[in-house]
Chimera marker file (.cmm) of the C-alpha trace (Angstrom):
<marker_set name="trace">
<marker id="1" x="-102.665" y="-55.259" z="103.252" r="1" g="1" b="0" radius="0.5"/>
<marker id="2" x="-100.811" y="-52.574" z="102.706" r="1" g="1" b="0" radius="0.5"/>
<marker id="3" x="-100.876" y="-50.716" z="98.829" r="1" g="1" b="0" radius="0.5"/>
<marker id="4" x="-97.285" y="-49.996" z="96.948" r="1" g="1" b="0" radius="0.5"/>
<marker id="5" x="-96.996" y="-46.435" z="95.322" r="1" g="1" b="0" radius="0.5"/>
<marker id="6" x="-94.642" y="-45.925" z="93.608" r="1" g="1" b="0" radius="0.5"/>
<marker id="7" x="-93.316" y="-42.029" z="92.957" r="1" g="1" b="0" radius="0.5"/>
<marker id="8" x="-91.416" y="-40.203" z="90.658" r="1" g="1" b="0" radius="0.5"/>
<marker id="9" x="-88.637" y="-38.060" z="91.430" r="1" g="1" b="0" radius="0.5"/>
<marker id="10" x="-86.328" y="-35.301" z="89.750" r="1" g="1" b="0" radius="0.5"/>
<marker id="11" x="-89.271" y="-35.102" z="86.950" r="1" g="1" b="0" radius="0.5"/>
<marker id="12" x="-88.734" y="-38.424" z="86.242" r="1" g="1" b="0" radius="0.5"/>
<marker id="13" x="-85.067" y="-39.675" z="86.556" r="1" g="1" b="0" radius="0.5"/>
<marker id="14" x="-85.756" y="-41.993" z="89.703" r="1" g="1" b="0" radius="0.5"/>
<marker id="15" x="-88.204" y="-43.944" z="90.571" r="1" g="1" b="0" radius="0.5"/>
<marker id="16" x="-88.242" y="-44.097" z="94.576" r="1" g="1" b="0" radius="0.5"/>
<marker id="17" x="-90.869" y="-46.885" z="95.863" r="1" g="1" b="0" radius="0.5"/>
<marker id="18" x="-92.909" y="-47.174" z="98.610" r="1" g="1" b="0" radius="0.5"/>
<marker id="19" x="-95.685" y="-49.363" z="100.311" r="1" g="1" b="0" radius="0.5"/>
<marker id="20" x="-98.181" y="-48.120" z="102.716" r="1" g="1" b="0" radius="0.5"/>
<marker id="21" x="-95.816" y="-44.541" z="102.895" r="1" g="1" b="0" radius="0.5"/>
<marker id="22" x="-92.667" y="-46.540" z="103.661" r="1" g="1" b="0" radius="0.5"/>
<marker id="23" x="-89.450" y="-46.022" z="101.378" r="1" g="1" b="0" radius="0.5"/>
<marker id="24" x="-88.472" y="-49.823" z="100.283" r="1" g="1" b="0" radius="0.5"/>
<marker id="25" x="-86.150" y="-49.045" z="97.408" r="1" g="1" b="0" radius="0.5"/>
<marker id="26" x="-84.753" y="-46.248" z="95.413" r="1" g="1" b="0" radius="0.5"/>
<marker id="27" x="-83.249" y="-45.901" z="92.223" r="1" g="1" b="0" radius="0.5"/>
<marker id="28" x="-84.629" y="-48.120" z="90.336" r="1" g="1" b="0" radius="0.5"/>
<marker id="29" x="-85.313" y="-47.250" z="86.048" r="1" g="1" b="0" radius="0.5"/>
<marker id="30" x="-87.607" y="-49.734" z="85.075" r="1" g="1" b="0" radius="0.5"/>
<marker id="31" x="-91.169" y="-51.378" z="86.361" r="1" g="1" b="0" radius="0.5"/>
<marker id="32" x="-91.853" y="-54.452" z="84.840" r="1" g="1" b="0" radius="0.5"/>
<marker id="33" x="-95.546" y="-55.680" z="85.233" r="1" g="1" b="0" radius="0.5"/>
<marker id="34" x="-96.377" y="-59.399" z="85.692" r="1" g="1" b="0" radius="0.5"/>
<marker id="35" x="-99.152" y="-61.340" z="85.012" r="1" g="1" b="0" radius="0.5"/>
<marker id="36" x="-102.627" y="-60.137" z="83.891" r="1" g="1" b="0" radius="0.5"/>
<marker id="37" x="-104.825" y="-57.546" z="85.526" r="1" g="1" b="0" radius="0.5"/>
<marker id="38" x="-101.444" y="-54.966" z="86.865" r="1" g="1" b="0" radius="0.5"/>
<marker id="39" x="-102.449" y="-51.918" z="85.970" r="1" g="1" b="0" radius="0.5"/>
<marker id="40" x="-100.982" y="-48.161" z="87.074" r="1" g="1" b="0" radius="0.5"/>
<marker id="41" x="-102.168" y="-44.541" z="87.054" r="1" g="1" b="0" radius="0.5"/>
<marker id="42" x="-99.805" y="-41.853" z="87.171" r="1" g="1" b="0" radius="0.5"/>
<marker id="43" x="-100.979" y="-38.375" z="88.777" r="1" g="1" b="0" radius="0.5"/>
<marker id="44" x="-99.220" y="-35.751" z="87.837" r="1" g="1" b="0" radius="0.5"/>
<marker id="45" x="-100.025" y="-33.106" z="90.214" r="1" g="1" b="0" radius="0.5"/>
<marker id="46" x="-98.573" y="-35.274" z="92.641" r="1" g="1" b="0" radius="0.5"/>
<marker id="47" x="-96.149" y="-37.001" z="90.479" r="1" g="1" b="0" radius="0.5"/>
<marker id="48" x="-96.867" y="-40.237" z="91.672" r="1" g="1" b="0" radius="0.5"/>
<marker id="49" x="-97.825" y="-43.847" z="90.454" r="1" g="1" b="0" radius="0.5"/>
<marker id="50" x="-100.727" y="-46.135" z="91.629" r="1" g="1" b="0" radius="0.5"/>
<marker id="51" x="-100.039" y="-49.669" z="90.786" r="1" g="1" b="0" radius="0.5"/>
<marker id="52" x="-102.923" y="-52.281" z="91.606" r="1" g="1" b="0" radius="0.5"/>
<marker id="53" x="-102.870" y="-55.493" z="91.142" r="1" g="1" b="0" radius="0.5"/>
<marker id="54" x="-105.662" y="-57.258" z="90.233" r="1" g="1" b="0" radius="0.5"/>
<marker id="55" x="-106.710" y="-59.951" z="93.204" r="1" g="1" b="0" radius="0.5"/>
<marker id="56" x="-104.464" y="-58.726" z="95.287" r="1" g="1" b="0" radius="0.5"/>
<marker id="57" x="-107.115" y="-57.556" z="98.211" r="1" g="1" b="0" radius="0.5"/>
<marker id="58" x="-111.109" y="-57.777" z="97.908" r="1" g="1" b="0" radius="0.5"/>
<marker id="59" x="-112.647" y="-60.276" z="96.799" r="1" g="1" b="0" radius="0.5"/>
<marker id="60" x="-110.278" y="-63.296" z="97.502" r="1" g="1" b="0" radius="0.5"/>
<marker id="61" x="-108.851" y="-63.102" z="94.798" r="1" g="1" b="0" radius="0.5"/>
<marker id="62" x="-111.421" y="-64.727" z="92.389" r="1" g="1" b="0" radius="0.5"/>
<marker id="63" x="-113.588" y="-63.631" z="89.835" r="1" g="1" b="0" radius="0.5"/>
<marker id="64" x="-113.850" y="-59.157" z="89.651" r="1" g="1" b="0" radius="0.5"/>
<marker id="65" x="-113.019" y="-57.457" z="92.774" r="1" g="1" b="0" radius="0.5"/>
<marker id="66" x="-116.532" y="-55.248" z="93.566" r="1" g="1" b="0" radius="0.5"/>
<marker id="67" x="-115.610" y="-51.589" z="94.952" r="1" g="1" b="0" radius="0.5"/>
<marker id="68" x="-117.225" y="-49.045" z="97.120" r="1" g="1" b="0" radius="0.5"/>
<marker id="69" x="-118.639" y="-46.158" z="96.048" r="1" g="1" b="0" radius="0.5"/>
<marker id="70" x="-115.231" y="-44.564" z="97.038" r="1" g="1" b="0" radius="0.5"/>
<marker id="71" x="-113.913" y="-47.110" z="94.109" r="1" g="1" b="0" radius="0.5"/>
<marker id="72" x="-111.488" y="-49.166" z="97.161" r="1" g="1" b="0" radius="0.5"/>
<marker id="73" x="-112.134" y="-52.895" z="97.079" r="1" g="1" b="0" radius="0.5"/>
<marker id="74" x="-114.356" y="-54.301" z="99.264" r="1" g="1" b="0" radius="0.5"/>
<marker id="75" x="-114.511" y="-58.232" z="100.260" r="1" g="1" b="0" radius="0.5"/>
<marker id="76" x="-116.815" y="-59.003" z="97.571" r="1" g="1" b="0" radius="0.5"/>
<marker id="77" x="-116.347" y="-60.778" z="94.109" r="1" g="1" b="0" radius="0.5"/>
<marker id="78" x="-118.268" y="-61.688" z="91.304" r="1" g="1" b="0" radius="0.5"/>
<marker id="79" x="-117.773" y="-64.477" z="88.002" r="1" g="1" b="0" radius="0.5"/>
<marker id="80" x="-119.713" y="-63.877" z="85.489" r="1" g="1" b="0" radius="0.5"/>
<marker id="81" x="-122.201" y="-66.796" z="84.435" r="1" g="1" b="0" radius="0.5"/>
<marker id="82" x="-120.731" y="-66.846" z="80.817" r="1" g="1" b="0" radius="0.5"/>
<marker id="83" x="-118.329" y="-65.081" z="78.001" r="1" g="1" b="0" radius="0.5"/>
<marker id="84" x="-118.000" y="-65.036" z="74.927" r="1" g="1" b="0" radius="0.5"/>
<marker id="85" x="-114.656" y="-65.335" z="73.425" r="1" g="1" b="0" radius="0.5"/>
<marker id="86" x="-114.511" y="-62.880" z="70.168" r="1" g="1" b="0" radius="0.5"/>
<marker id="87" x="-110.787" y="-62.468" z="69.430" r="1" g="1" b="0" radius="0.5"/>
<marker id="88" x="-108.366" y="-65.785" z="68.770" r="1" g="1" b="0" radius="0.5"/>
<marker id="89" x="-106.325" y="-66.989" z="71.222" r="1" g="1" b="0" radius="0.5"/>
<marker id="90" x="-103.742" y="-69.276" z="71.458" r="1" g="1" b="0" radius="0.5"/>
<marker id="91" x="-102.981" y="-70.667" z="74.836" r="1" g="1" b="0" radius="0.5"/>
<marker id="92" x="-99.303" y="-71.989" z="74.438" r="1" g="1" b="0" radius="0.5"/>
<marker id="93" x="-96.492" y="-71.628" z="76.356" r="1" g="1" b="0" radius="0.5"/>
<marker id="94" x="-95.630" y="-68.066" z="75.339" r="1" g="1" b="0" radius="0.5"/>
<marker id="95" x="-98.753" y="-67.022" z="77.734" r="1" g="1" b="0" radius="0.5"/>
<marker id="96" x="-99.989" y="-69.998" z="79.688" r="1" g="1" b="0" radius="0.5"/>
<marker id="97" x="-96.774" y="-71.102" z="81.467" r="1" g="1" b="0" radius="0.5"/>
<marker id="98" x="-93.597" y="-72.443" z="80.284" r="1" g="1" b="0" radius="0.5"/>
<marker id="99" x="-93.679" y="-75.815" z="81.287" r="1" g="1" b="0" radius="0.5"/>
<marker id="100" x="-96.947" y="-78.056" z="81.605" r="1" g="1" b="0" radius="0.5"/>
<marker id="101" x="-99.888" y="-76.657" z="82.729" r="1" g="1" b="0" radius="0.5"/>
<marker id="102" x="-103.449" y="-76.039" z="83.500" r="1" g="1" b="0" radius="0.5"/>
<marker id="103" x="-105.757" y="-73.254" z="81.839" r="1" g="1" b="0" radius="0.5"/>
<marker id="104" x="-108.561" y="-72.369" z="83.978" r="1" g="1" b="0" radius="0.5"/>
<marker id="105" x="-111.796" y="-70.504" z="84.124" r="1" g="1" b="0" radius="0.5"/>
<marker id="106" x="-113.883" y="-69.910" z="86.748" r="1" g="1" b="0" radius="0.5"/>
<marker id="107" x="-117.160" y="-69.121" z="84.352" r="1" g="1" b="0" radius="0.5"/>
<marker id="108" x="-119.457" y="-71.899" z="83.371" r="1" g="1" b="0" radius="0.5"/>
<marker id="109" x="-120.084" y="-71.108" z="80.470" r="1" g="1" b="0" radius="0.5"/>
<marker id="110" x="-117.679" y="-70.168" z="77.540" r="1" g="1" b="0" radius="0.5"/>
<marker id="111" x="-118.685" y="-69.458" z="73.848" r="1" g="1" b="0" radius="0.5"/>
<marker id="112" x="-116.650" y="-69.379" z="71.098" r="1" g="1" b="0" radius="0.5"/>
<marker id="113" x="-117.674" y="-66.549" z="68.582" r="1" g="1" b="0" radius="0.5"/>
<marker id="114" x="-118.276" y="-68.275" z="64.881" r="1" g="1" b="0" radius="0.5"/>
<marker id="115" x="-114.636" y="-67.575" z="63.021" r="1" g="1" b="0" radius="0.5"/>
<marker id="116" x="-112.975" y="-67.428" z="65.994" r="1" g="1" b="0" radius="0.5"/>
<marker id="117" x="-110.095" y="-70.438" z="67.087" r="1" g="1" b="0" radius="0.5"/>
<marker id="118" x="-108.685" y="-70.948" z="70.489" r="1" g="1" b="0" radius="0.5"/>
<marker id="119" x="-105.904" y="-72.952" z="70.662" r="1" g="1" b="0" radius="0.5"/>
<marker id="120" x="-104.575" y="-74.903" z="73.784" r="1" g="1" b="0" radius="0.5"/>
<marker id="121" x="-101.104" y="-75.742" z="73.116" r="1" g="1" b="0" radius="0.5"/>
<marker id="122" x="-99.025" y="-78.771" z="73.627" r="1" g="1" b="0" radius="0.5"/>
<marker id="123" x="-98.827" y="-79.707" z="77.157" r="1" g="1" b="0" radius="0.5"/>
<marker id="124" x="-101.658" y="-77.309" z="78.606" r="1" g="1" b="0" radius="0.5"/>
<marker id="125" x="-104.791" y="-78.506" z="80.017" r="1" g="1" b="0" radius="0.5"/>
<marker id="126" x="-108.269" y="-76.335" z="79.751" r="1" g="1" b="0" radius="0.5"/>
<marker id="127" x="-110.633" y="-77.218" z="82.881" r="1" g="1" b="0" radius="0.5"/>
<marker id="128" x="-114.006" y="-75.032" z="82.338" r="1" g="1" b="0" radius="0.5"/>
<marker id="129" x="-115.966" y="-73.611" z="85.164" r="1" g="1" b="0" radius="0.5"/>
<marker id="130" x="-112.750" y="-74.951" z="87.884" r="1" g="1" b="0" radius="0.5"/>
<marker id="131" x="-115.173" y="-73.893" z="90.849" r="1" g="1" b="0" radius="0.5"/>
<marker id="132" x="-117.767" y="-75.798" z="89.603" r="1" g="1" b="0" radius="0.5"/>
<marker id="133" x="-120.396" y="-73.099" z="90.136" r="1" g="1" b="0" radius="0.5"/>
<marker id="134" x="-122.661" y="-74.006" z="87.087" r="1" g="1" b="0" radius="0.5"/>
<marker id="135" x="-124.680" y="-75.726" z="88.981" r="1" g="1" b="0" radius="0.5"/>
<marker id="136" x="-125.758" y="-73.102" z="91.746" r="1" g="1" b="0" radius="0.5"/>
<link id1="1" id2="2" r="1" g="1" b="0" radius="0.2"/>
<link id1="2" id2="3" r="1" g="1" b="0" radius="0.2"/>
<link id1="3" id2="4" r="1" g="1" b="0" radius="0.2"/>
<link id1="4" id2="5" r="1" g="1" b="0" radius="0.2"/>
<link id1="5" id2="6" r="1" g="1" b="0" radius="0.2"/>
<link id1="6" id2="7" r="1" g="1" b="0" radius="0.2"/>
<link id1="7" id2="8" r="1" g="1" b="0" radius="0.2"/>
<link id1="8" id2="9" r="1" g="1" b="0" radius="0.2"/>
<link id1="9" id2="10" r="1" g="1" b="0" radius="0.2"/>
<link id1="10" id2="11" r="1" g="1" b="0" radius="0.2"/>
<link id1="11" id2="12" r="1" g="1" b="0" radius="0.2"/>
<link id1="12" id2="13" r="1" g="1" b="0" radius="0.2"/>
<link id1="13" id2="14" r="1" g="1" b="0" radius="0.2"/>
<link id1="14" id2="15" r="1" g="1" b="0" radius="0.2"/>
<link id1="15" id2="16" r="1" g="1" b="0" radius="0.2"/>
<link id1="16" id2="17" r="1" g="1" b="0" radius="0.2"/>
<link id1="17" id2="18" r="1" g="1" b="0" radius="0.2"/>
<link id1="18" id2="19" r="1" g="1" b="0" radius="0.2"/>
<link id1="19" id2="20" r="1" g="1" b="0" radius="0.2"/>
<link id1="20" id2="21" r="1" g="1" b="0" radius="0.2"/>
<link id1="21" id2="22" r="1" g="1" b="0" radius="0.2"/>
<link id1="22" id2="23" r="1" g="1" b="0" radius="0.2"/>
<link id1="23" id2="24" r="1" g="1" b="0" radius="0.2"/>
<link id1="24" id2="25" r="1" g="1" b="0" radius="0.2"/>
<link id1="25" id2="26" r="1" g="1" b="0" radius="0.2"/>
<link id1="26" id2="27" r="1" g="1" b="0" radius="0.2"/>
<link id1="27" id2="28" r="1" g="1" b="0" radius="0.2"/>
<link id1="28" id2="29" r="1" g="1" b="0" radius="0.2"/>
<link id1="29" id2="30" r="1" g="1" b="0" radius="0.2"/>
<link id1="30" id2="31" r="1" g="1" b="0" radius="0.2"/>
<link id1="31" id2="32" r="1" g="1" b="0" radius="0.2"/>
<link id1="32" id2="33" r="1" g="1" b="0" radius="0.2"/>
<link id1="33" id2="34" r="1" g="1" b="0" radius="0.2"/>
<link id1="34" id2="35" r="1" g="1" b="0" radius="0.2"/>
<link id1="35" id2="36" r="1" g="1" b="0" radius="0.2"/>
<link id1="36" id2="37" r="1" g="1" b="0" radius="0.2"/>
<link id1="37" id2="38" r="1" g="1" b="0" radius="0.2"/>
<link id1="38" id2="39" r="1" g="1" b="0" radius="0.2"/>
<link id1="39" id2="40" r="1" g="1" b="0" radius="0.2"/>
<link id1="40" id2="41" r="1" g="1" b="0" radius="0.2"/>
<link id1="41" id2="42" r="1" g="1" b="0" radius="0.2"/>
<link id1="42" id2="43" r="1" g="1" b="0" radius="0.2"/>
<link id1="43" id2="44" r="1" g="1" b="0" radius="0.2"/>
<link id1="44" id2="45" r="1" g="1" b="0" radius="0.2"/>
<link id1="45" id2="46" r="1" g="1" b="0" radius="0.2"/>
<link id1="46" id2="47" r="1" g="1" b="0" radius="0.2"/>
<link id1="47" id2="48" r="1" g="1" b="0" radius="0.2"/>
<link id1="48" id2="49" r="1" g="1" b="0" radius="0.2"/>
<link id1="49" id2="50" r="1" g="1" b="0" radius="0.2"/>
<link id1="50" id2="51" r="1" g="1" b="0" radius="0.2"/>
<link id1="51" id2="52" r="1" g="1" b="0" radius="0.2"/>
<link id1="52" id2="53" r="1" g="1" b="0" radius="0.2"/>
<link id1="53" id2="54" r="1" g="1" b="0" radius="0.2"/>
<link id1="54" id2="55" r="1" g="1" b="0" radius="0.2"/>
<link id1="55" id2="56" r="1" g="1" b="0" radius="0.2"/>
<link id1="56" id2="57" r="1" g="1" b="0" radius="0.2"/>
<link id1="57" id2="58" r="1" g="1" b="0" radius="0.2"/>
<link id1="58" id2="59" r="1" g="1" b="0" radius="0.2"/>
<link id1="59" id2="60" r="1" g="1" b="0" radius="0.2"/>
<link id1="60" id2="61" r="1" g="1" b="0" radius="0.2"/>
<link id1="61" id2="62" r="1" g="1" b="0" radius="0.2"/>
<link id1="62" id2="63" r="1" g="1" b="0" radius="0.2"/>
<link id1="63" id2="64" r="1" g="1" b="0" radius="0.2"/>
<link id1="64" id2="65" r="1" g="1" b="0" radius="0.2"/>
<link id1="65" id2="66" r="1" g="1" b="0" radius="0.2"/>
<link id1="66" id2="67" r="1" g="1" b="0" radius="0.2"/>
<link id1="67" id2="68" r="1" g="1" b="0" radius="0.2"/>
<link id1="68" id2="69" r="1" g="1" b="0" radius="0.2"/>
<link id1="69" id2="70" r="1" g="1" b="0" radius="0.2"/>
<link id1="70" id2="71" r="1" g="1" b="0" radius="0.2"/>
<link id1="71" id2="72" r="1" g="1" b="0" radius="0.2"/>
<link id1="72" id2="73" r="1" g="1" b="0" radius="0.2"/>
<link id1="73" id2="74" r="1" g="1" b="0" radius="0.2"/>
<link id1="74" id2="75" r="1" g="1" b="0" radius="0.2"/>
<link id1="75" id2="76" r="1" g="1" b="0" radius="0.2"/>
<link id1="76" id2="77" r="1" g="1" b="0" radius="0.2"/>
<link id1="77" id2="78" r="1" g="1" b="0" radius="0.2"/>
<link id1="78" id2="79" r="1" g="1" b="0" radius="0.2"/>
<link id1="79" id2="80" r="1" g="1" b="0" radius="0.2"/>
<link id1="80" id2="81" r="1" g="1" b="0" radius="0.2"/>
<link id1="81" id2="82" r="1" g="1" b="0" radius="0.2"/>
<link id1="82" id2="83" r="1" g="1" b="0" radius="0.2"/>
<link id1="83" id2="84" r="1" g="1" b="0" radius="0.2"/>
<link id1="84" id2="85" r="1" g="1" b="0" radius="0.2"/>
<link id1="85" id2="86" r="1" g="1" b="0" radius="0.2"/>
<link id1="86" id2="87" r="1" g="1" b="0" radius="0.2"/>
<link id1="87" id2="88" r="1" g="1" b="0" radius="0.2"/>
<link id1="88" id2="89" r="1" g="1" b="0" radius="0.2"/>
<link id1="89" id2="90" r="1" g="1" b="0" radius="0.2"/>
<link id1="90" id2="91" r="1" g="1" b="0" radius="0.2"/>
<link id1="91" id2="92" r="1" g="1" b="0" radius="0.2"/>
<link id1="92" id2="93" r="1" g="1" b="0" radius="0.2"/>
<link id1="93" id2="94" r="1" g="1" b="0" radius="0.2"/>
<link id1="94" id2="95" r="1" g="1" b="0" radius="0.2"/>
<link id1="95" id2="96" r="1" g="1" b="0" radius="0.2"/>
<link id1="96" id2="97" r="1" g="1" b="0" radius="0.2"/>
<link id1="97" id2="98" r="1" g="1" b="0" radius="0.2"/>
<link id1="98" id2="99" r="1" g="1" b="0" radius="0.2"/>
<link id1="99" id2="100" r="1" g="1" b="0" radius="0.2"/>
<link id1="100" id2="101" r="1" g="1" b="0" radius="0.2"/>
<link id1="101" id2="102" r="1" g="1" b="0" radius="0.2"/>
<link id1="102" id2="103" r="1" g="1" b="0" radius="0.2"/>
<link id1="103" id2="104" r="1" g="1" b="0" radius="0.2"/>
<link id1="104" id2="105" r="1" g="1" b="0" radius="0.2"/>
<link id1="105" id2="106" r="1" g="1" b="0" radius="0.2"/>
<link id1="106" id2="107" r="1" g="1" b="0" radius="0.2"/>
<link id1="107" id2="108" r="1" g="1" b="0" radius="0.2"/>
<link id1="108" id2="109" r="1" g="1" b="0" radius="0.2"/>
<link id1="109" id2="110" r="1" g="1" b="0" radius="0.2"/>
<link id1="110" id2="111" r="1" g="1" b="0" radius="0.2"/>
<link id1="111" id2="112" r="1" g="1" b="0" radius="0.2"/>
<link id1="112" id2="113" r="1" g="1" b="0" radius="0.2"/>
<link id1="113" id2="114" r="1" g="1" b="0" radius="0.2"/>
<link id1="114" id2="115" r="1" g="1" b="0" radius="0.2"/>
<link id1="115" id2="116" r="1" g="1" b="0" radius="0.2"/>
<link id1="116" id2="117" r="1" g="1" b="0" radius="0.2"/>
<link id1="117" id2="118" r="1" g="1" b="0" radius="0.2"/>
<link id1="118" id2="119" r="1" g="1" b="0" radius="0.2"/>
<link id1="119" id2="120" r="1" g="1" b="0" radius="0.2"/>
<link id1="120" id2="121" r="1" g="1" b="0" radius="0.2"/>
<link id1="121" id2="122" r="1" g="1" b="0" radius="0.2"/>
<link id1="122" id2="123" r="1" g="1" b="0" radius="0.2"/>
<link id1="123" id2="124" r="1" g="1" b="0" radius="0.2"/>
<link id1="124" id2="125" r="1" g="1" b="0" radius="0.2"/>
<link id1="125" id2="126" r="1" g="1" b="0" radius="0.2"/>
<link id1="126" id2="127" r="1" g="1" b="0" radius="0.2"/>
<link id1="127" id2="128" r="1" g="1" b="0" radius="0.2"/>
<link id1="128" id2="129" r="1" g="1" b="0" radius="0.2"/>
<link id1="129" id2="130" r="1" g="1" b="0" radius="0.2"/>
<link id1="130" id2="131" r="1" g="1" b="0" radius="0.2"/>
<link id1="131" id2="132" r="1" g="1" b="0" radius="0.2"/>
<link id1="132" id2="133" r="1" g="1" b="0" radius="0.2"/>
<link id1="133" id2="134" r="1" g="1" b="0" radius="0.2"/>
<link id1="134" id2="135" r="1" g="1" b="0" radius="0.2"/>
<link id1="135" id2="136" r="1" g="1" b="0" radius="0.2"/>
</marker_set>
């Protein structure tokens, strides 16, 4: 799979982008991320920015991508065996889908911190350790 790179140009004014070296659109003024774990780095020696996308090589996509020493992703994953949740959260349709929908989570065990509320809105459905690894 090849990575996207995106690099700035004229000290900033345009944005070219490219994947894997290959110019796939110019122009553009705005990057809007998506979704969690889309993160960027800009270099500035080079003038260019690294976007990487959570899941989106290593690791199949579940649980955290584990890297190589080198810090590139290798095929390997983990989930941890439990959180704890210690900030409120309200799981409605502002960030868990506009229409119906299911919340998951791959860890088996979740704690609630004492004074802390999560919330699953209307229409959302939480299903707790989805792989059903708990009982390895």
């Amino acid at each position: 799979m090849s990575q996207t790179k995106v690099q700035l140009v004229s000290d900033g004014a345009v944005i070219g982008i490219q994947s894997a070296g290959t110019v796939i659109g110019s122009g553009a003024t705005t990057l809007n991320f998506v979704g969690a774990g889309n993160t960027f780095a800009y270099n500035a020696g080079t003038k260019t920015l690294d976007i990487s996308i959570s899941g989106g090589s290593g690791g199949g996509g579940i649980g955290t991508v584990i890297n190589y020493d080198d810090g590139k992703a290798s095929p390997f994953s983990f989930i941890d065996a439990e959180v704890t949740i210690t900030s409120n959260l309200n799981l409605d349709t502002t960030n868990a889908g506009a229409s119906q929908s299911y919340i998951v989570s791959a860890v088996p065990k979740i704690t609630v911190a004492s004074g802390v509320a999560v919330t699953v809105g209307s229409g959302k459905t939480m299903v707790i350790d989805v792989l059903q690894i708990g009982d390895l």
